[in-house]
OpenMM code with the backbone's topology and positions (N, CA, C; nanometers):
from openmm import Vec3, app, unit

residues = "UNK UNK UNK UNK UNK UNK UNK UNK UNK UNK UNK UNK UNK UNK UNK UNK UNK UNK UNK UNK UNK UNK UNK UNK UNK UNK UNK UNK UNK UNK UNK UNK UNK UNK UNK UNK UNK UNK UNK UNK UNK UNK UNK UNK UNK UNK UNK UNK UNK UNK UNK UNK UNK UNK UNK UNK UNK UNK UNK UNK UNK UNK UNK UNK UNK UNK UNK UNK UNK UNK UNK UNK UNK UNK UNK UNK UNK UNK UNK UNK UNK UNK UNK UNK UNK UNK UNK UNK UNK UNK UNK UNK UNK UNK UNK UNK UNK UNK UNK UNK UNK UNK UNK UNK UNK UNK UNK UNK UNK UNK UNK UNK UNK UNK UNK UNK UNK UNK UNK UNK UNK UNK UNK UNK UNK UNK UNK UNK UNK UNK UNK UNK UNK UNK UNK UNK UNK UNK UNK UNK UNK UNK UNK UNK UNK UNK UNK UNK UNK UNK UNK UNK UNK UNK UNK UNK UNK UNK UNK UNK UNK UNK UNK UNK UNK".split()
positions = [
    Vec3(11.3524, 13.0784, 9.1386),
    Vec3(11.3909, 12.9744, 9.0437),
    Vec3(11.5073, 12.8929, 9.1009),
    Vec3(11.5182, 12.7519, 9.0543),
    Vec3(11.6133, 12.6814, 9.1023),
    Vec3(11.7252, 12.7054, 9.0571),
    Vec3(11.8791, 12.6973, 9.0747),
    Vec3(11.9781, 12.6792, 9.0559),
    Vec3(12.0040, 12.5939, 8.9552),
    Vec3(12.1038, 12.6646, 8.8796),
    Vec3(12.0714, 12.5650, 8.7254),
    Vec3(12.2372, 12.5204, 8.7879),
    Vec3(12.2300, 12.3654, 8.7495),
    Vec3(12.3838, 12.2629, 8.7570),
    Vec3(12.3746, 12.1726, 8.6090),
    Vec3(12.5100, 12.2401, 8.5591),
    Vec3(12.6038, 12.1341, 8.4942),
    Vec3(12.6443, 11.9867, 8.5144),
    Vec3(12.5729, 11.9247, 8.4608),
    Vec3(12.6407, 11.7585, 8.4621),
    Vec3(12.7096, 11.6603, 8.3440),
    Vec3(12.8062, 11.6364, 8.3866),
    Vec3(12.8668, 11.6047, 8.2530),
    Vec3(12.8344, 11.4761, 8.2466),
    Vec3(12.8559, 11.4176, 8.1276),
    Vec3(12.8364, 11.2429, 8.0839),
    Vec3(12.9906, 11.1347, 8.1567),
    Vec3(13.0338, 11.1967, 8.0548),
    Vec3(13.1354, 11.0870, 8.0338),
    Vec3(13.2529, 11.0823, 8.1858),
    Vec3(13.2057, 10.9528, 8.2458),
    Vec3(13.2975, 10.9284, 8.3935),
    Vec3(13.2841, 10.9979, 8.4811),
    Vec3(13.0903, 11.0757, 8.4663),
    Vec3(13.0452, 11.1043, 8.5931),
    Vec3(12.9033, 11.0365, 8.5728),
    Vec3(12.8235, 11.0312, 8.4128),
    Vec3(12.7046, 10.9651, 8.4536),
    Vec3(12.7595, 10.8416, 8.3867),
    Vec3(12.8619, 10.8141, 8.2839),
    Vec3(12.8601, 10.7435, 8.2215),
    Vec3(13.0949, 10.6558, 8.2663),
    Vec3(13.0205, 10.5246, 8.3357),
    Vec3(13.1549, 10.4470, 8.3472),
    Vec3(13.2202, 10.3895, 8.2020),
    Vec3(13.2477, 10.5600, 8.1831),
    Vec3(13.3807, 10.5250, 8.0201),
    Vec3(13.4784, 10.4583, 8.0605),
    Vec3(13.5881, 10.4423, 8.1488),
    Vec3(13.7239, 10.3680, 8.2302),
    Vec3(13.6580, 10.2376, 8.2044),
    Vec3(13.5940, 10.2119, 8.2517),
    Vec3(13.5022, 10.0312, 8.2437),
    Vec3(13.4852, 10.0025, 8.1185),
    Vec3(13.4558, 10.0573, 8.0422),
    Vec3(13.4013, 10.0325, 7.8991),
    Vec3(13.5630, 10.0332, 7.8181),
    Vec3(13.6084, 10.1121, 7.8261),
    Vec3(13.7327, 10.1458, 7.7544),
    Vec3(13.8129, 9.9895, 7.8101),
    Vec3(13.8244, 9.9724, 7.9108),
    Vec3(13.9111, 9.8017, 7.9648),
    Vec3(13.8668, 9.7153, 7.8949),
    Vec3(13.7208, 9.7441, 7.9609),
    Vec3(13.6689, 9.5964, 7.8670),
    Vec3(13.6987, 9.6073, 7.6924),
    Vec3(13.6706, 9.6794, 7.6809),
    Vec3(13.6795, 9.6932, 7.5013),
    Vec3(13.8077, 9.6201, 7.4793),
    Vec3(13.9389, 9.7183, 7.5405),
    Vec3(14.0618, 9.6774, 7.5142),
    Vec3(14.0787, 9.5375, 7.5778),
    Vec3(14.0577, 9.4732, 7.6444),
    Vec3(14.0995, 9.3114, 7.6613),
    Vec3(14.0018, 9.2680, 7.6192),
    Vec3(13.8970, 9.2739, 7.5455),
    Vec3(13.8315, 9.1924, 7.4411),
    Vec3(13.9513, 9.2193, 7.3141),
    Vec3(13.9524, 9.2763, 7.2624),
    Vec3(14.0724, 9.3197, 7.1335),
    Vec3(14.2109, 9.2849, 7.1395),
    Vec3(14.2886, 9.3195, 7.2696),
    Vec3(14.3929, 9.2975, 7.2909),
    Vec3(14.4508, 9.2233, 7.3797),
    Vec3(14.3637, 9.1739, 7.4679),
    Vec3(14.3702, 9.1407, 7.5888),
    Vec3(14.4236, 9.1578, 7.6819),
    Vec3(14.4288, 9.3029, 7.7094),
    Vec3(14.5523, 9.3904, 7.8246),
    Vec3(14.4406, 9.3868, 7.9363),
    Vec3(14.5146, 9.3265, 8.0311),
    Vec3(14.4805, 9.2708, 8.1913),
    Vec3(14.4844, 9.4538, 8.3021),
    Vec3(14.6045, 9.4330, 8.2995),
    Vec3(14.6930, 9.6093, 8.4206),
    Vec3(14.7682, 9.6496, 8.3241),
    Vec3(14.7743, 9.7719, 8.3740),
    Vec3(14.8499, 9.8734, 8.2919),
    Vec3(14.9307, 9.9408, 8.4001),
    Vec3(15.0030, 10.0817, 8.3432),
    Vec3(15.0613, 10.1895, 8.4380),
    Vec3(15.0103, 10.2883, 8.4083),
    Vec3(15.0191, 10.3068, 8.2534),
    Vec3(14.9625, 10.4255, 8.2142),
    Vec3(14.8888, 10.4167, 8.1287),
    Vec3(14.7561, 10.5684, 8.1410),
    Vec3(14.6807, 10.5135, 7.9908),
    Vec3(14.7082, 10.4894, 7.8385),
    Vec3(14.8393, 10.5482, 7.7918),
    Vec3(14.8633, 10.4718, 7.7089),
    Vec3(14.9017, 10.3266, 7.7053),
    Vec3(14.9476, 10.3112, 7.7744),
    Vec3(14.9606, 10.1593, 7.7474),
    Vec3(14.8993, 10.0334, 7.7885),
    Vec3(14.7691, 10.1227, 7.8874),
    Vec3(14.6719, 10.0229, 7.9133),
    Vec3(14.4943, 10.0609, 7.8070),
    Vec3(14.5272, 10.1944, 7.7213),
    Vec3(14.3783, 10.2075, 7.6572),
    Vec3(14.4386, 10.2582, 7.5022),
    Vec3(14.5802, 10.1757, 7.4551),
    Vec3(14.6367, 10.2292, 7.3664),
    Vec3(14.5377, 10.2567, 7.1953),
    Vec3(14.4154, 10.2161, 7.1939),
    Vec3(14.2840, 10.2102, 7.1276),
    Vec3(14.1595, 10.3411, 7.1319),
    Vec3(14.1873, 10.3853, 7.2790),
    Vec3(14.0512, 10.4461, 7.3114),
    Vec3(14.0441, 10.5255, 7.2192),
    Vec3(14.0595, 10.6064, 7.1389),
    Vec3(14.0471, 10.7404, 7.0664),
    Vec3(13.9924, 10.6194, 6.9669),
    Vec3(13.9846, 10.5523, 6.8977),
    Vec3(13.9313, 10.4066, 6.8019),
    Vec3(13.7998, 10.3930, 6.8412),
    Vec3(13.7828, 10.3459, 6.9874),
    Vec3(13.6971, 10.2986, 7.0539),
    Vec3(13.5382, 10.3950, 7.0818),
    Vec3(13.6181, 10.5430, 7.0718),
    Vec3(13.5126, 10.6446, 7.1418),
    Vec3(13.3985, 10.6600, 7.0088),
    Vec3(13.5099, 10.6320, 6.9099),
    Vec3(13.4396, 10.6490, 6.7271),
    Vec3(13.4037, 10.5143, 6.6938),
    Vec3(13.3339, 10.3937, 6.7868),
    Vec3(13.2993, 10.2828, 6.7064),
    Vec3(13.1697, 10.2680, 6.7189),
    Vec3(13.1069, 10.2179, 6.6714),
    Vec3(12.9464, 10.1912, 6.6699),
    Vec3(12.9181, 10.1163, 6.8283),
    Vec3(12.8185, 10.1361, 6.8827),
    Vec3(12.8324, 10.0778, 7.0124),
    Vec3(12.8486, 10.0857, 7.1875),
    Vec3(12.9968, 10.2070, 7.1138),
    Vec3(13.0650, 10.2392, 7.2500),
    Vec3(12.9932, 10.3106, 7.3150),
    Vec3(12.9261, 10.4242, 7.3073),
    Vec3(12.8797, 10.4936, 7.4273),
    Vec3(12.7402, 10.4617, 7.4384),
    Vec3(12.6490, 10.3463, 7.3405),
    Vec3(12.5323, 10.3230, 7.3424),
    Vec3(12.5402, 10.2210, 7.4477),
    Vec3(12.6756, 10.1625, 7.4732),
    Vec3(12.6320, 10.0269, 7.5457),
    Vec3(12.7505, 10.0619, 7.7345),
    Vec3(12.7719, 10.1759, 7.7633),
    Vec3(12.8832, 10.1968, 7.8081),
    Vec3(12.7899, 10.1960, 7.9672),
    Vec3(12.8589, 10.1534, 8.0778),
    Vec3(12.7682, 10.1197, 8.1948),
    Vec3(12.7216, 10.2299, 8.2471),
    Vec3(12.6661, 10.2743, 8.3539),
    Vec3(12.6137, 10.3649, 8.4247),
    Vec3(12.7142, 10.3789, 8.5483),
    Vec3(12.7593, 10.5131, 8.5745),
    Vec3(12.8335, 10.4682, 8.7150),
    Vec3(12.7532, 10.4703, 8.8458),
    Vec3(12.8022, 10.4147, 8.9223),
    Vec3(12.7319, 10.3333, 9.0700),
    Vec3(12.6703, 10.4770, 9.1171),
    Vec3(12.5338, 10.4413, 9.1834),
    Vec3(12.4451, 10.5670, 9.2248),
    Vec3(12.4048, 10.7038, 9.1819),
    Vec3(12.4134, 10.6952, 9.0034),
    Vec3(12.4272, 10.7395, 8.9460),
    Vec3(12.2716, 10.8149, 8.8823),
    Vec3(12.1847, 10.7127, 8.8877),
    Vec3(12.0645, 10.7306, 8.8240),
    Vec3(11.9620, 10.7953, 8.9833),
    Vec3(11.9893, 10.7582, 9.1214),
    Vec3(11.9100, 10.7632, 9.2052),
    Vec3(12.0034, 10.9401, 9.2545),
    Vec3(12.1309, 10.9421, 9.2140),
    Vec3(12.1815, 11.0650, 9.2395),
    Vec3(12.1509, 11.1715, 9.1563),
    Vec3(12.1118, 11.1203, 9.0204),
    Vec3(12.0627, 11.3103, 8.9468),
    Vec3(11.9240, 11.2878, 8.9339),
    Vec3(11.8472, 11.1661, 8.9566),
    Vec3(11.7016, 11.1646, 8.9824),
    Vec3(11.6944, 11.2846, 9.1165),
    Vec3(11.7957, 11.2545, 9.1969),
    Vec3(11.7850, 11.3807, 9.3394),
    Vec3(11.8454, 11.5388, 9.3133),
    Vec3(11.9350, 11.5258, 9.2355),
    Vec3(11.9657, 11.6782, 9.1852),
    Vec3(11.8679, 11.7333, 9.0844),
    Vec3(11.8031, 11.6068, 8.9680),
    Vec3(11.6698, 11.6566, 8.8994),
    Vec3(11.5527, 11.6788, 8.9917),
    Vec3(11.5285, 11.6779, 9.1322),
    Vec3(11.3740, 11.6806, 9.1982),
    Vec3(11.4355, 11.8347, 9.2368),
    Vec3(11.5608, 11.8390, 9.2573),
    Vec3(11.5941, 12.0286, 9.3318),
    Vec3(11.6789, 12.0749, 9.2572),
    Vec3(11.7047, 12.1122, 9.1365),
    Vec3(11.7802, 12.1466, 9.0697),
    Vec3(11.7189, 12.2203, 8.9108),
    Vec3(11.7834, 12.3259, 8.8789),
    Vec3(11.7417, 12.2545, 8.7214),
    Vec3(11.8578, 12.2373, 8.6980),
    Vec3(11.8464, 12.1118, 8.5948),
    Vec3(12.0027, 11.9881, 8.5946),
    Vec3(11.9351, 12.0064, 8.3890),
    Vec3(12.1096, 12.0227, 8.3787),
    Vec3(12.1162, 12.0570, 8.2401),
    Vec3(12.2715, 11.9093, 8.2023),
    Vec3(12.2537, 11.8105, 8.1271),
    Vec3(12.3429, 11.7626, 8.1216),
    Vec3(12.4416, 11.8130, 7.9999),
    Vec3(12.5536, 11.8362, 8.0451),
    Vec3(12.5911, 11.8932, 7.9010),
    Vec3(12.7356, 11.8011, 7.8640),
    Vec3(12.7367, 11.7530, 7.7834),
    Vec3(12.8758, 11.6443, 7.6973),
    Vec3(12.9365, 11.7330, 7.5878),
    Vec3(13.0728, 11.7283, 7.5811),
    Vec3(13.1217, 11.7416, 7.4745),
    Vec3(13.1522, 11.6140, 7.3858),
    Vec3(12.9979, 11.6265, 7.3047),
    Vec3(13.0064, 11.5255, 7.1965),
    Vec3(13.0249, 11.5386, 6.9987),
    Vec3(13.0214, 11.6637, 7.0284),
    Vec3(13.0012, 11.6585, 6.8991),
    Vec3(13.1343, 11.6239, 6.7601),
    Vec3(13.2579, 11.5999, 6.8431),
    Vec3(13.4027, 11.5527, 6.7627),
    Vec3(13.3835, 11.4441, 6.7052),
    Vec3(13.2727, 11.3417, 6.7635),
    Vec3(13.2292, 11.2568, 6.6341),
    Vec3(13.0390, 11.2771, 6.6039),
    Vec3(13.0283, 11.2008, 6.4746),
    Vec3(12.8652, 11.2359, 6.4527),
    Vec3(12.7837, 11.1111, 6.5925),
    Vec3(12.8258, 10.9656, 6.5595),
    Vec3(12.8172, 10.8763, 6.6358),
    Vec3(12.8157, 10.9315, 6.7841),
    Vec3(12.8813, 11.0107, 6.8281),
    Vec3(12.8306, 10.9853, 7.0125),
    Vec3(12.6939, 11.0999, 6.9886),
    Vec3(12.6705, 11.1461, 6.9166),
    Vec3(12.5517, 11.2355, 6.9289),
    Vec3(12.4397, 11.1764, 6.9309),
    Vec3(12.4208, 11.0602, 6.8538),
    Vec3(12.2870, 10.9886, 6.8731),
    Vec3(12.3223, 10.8326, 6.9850),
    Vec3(12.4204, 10.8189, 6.9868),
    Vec3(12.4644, 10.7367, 7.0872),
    Vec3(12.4109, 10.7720, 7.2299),
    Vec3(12.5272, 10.8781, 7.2728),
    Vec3(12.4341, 10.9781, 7.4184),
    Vec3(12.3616, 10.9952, 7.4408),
    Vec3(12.2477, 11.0246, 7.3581),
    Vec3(12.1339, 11.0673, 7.3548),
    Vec3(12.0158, 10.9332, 7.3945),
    Vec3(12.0730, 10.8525, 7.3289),
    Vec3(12.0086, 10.6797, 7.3000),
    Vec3(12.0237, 10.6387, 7.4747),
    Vec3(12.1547, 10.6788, 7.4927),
    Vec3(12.2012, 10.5939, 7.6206),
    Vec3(12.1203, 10.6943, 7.7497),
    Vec3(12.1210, 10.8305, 7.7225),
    Vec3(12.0406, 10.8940, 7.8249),
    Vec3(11.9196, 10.9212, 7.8524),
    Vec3(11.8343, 10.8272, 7.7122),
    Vec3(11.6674, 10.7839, 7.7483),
    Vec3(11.6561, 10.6794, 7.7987),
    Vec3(11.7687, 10.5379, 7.7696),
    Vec3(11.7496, 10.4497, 7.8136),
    Vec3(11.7941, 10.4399, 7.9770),
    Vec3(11.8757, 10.5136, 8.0638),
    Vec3(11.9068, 10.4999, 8.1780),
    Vec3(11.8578, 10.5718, 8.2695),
    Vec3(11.8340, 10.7246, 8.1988),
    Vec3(11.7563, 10.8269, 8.2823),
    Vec3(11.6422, 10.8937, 8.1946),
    Vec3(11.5668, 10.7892, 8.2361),
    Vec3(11.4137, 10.8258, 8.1507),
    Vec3(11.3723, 10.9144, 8.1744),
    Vec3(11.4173, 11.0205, 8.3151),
    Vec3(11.3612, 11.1481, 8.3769),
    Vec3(11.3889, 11.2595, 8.3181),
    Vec3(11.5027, 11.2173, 8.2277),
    Vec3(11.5685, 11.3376, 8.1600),
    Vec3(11.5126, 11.3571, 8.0473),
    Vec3(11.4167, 11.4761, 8.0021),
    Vec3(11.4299, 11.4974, 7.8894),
    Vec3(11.5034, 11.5908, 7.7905),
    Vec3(11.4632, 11.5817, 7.6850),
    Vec3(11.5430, 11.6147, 7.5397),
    Vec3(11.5907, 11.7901, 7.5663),
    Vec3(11.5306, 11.8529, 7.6583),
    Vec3(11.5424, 11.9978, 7.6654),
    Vec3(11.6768, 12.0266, 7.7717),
    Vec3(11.6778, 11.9367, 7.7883),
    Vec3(11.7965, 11.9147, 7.9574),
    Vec3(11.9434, 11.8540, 7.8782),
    Vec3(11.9422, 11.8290, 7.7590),
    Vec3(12.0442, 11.7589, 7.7492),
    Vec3(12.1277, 11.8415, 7.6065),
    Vec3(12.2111, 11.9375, 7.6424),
    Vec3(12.3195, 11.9873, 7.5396),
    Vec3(12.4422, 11.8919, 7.5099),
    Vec3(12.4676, 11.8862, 7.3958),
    Vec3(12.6073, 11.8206, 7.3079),
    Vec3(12.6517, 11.9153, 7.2584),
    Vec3(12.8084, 11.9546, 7.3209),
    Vec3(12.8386, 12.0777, 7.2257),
    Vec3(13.0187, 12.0020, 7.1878),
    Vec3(13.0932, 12.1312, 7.1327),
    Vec3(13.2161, 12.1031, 7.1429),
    Vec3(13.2737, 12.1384, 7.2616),
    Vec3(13.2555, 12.2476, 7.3034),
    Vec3(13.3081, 12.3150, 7.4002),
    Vec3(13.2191, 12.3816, 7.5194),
    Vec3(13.2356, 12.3908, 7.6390),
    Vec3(13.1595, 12.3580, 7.7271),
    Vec3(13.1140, 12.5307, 7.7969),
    Vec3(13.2005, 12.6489, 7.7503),
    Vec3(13.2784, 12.7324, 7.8423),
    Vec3(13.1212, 12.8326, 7.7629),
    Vec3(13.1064, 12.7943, 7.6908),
    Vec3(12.9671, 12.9659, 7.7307),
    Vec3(12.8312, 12.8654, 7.7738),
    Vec3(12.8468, 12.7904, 7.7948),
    Vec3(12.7125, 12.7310, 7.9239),
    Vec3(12.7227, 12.7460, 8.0409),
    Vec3(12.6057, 12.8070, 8.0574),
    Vec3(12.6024, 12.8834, 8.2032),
    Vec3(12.5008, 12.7899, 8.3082),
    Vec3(12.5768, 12.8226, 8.3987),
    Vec3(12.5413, 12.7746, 8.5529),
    Vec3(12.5743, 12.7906, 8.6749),
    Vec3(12.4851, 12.7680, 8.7796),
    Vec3(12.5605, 12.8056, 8.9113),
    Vec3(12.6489, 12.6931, 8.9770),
    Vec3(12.5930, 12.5579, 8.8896),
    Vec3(12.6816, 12.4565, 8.9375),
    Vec3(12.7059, 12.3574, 8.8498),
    Vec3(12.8626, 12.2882, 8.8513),
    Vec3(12.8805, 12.2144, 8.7881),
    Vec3(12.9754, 12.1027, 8.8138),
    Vec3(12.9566, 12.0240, 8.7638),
    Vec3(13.0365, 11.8490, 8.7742),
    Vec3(13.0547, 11.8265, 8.6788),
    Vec3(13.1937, 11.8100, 8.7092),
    Vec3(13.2913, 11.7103, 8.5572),
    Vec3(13.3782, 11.6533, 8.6113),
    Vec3(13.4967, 11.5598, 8.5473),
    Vec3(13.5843, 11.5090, 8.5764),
    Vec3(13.7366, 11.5905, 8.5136),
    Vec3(13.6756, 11.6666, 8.4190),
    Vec3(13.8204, 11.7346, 8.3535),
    Vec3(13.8453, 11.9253, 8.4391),
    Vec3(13.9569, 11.9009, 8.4724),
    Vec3(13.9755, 12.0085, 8.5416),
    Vec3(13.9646, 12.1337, 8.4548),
    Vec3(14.0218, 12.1029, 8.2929),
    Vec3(13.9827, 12.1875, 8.2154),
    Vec3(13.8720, 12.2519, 8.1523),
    Vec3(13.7840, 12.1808, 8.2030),
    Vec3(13.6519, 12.2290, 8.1496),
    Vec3(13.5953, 12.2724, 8.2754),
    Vec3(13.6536, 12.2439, 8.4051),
    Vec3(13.6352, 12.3315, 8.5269),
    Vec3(13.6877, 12.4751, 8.5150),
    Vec3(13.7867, 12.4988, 8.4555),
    Vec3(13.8674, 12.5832, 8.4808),
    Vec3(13.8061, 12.7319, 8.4024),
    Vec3(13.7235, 12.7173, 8.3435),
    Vec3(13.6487, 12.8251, 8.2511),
    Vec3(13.5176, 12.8674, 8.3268),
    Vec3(13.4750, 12.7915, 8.4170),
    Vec3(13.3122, 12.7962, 8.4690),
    Vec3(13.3521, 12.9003, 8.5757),
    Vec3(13.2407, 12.9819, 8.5984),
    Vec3(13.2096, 13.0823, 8.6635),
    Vec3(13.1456, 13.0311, 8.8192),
    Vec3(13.0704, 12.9626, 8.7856),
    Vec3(12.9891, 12.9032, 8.9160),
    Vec3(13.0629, 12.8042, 9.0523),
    Vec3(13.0221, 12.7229, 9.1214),
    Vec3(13.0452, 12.6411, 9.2162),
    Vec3(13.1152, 12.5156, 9.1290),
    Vec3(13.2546, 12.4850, 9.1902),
    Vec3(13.2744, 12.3754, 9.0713),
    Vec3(13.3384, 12.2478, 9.1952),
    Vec3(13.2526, 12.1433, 9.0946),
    Vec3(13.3113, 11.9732, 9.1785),
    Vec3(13.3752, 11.9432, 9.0900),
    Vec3(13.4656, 11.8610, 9.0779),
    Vec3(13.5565, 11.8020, 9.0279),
    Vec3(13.5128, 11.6470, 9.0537),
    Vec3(13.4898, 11.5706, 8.9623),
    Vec3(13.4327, 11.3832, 9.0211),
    Vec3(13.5696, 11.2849, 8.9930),
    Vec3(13.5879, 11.2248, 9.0831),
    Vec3(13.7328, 11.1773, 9.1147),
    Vec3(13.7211, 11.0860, 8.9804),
    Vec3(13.8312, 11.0628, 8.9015),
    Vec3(13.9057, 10.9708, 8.8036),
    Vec3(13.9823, 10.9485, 8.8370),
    Vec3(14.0487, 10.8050, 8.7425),
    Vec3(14.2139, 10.8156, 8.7475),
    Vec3(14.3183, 10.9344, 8.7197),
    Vec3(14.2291, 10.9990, 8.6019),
    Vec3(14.3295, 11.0676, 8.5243),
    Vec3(14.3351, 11.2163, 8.5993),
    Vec3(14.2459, 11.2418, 8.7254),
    Vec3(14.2610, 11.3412, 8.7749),
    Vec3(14.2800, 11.3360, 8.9736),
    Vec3(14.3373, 11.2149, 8.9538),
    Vec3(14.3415, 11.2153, 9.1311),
    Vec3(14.4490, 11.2777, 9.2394),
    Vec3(14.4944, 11.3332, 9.1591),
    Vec3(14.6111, 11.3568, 9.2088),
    Vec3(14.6579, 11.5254, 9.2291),
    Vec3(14.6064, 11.5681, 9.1236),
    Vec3(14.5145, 11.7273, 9.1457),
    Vec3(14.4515, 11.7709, 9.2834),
    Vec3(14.5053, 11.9221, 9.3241),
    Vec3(14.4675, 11.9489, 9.4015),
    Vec3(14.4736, 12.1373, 9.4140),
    Vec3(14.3408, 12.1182, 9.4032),
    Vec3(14.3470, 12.2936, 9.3688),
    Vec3(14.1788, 12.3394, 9.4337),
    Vec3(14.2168, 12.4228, 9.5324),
    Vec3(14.1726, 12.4618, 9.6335),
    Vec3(14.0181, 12.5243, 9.5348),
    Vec3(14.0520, 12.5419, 9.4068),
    Vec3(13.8759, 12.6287, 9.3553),
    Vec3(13.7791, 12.5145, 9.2992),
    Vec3(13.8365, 12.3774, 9.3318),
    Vec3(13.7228, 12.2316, 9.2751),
    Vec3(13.7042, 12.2139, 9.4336),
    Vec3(13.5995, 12.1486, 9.4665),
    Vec3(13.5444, 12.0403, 9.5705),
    Vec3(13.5274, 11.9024, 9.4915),
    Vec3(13.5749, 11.8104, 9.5848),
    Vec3(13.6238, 11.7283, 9.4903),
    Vec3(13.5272, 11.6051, 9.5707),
    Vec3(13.4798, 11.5389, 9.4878),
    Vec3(13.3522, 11.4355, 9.4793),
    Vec3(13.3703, 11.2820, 9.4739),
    Vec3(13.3796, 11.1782, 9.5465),
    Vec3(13.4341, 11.0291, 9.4978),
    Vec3(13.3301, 10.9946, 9.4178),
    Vec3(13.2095, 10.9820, 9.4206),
    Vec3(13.0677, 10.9607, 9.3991),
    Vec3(12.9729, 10.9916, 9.3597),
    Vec3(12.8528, 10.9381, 9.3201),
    Vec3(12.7367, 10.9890, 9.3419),
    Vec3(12.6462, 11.0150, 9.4817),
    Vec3(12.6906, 10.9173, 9.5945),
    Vec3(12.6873, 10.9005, 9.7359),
    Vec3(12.7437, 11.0570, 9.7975),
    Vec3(12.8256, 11.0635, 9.7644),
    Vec3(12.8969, 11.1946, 9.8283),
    Vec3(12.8806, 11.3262, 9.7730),
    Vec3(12.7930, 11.3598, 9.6361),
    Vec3(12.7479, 11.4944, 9.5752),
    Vec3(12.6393, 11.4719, 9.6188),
    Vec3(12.5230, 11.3692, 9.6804),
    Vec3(12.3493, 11.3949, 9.7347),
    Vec3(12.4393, 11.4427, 9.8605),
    Vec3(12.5486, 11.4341, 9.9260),
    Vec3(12.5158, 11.4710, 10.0708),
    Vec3(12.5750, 11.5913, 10.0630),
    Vec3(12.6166, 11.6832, 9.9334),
    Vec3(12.7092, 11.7610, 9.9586),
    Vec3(12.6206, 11.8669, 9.9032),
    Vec3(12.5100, 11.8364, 9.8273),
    Vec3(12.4188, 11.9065, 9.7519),
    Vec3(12.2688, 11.8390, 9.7600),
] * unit.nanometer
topology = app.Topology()
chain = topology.addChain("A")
for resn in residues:
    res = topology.addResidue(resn, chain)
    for name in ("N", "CA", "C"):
        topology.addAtom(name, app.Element.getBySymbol(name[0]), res)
């Protein structure tokens, strides 16, 4: 049997940072920032509005990269969505419309990520790395670049997890 991998949504299949800017300089019109508060002083607003994660972009090589971990993998996407009702049918909406390959059996929404099991997994939050048992990537963000801890392999891409996996 194949190797079952963890894939998370948000700012590994899904460019939330992009969506969250744009939102906020449509509303406020904040250009640069320093920090995320004071450049996404909204997002927690934003994550709960009608829209946001139905319309939120795809990140770059994103769809041709778990189309390749879905042909050798079994690829389980799992989000912690369920803190609002809205991203549950949102996510779901947004992950038929981008990755039509994925179906409904592959895709968990939970609160918490730590009794899903796998041999591999990708996220962007070190904390939801930090509970997994298996092989763990870490997918570069802002909010985590600077981290450096020898038990993540750490990923810029979708370009750089097909060659690494």
């Amino acid at each position: 049997m194949n190797q079952q991998i963890l894939v998370d949504m948000d700012s590994v299949l899904a460019d939330v940072y992009s969506q969250f800017i744009e939102w906020e300089y449509k509303e406020l019109g904040i250009k640069g920032f320093k920090w995320k508060t004071e450049a996404l002083p909204s997002c927690n607003k934003h994550v709960r509005s009608i829209g946001f994660f139905r319309t939120v972009p795809v990140m770059p090589d994103s769809i041709e990269g778990l189309q390749y971990l879905n042909d050798k993998y079994k690829v389980l996407i799992v989000s912690s969505a369920t803190e609002s009702p809205l991203n549950l049918t949102e996510k779901q909406a947004w992950l038929y419309k981008h990755f039509s390959f994925i179906i409904w059996e592959q895709m968990i929404f939970c609160g918490r990520k730590d009794s899903i099991k796998g041999d591999i997994m990708i996220d962007n939050q070190p904390k939801k790395l930090r509970t997994f048992d298996g092989k763990k990537y870490i997918f570069t963000q802002p909010h985590n670049i600077f981290i450096s801890d020898e038990q993540y392999d750490r990923v810029s891409g979708w370009k750089e997890i097909m060659s690494k996996l």
